[in-house]
C-alpha positions in Angstrom: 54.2 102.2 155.8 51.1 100.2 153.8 51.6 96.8 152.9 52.1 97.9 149.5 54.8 99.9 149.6 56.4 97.1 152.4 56.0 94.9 149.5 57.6 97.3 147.5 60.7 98.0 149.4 60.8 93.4 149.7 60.8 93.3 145.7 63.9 96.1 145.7 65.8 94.3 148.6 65.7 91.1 146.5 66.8 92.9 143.3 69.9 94.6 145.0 70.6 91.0 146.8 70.9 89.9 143.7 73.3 92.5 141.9 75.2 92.4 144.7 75.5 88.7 145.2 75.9 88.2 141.4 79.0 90.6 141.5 80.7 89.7 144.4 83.6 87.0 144.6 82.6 83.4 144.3 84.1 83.4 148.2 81.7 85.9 149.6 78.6 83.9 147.8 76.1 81.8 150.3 76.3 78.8 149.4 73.5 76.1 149.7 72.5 72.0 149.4 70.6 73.4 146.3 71.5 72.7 142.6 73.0 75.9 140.9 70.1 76.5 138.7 67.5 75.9 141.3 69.1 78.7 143.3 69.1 81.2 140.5 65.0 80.0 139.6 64.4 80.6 143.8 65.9 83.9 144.1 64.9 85.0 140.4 61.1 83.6 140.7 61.3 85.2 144.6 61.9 88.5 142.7 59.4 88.2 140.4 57.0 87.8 142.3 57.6 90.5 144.8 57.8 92.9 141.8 54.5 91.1 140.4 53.0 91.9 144.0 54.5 95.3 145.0 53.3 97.0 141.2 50.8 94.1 140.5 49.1 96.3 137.2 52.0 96.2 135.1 52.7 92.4 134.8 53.9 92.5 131.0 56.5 95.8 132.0 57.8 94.1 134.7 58.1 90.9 133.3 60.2 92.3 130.5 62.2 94.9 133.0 63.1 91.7 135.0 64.5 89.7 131.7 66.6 92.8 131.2 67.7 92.8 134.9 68.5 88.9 134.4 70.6 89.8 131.1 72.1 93.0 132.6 73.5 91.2 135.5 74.6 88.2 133.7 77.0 90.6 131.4 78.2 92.6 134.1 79.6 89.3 135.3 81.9 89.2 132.4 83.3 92.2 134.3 83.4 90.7 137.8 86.8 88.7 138.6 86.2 85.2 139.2 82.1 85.4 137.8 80.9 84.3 134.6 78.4 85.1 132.3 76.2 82.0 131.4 73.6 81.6 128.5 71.6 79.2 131.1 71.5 81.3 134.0 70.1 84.2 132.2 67.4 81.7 130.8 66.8 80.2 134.7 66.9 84.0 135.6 64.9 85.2 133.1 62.3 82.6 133.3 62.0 82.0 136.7 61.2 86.4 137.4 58.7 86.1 134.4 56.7 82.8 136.4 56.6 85.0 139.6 55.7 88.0 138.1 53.0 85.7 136.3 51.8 84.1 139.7 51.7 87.2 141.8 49.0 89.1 138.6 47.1 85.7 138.8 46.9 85.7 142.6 46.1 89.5 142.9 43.2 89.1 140.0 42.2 86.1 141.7 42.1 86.5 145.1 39.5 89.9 144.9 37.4 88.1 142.8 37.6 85.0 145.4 36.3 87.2 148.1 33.7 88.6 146.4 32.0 85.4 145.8 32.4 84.1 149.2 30.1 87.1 150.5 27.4 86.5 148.4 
């Protein structure tokens, strides 16, 4: 397996974590010492930047696939006994995918360009 497609398989783990953990009773969730929002920006912005990494030439696409994966989930949760759609979470979620999605392109323009310079 290349790194790339490792990367690949990380960014859809992450994305079924989160259906999954967004759907299941509030019981099964993990909980952490971690403010509610700063959870949803760690495991939204994790995403994001997996994604950014594991298909780094199509930063705008996935930036906007990854707001609709942050509004998809937050309505299925209207669905999901004892979950609940918020207007804030889906802004956290959708922000938070958008900013890794935005520092994995940076990094992966950067970082080429870095090493070039250093051989010179």
């Amino acid at each position: 397996m290349t790194a790339q497609r490792f990367i690949q398989s990380l960014a859809w783990a992450c994305l079924a974590a989160i259906g999954v953990l967004s759907l299941v009773e509030p019981t099964l969730r993990p909980v952490t010492i971690l403010p509610h929002d700063l959870e949803h920006a760690a495991i939204f912005a994790l995403a994001g930047f997996t994604v950014g990494l594991g298909y780094p030439n199509h930063g705008l696409r996935n930036m906007v696939a990854l707001t609709v994966f942050a509004g998809a989930v937050e309505l299925t949760q209207l669905y999901a006994p004892g979950r609940h759609a918020r207007w804030s979470d889906f802004a956290v979620d959708a922000a938070a995918a958008c900013i890794g999605v935005a520092v994995a392109v940076t990094m992966t323009r950067l970082l080429p360009r870095r090493a070039r310079l250093e051989r010179r």
